[in-house]
C-alpha positions, -999 to +999 in steps of 0.1 A: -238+674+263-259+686+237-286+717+232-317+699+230-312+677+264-304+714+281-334+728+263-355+693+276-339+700+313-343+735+313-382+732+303-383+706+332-370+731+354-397+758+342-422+737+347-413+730+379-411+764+392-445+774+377-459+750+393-445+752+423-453+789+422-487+785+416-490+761+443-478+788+467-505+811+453-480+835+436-500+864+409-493+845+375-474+881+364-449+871+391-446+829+376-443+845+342-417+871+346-398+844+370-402+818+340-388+843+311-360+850+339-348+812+342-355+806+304-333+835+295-303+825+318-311+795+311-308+792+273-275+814+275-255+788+300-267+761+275-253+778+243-225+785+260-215+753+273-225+734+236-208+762+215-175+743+200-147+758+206-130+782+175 
């Protein structure tokens, strides 16, 4: 699988979450720190799983 569809999946993801957060009524400190959270874990799985092998 390649970076860019987990960045595209990941950003779906995000989006989803904010949304749903702000949905709840959720302080937007909270969705953001929450957001940064996912993106960070987020963009290490995916470099991890794409990185070729040595």
């Amino acid at each position: 699988m390649s970076f860019a569809l987990f960045l595209i999946g990941l950003t779906l993801v995000v989006i989803g979450i904010a949304w749903a957060m702000v949905t709840a009524g959720i302080p937007t400190l909270y969705i953001g720190i929450t957001c940064l959270i996912v993106l960070g874990a987020g963009i290490m799985a995916a470099v991890s799983k794409t990185r070729t092998k040595d």
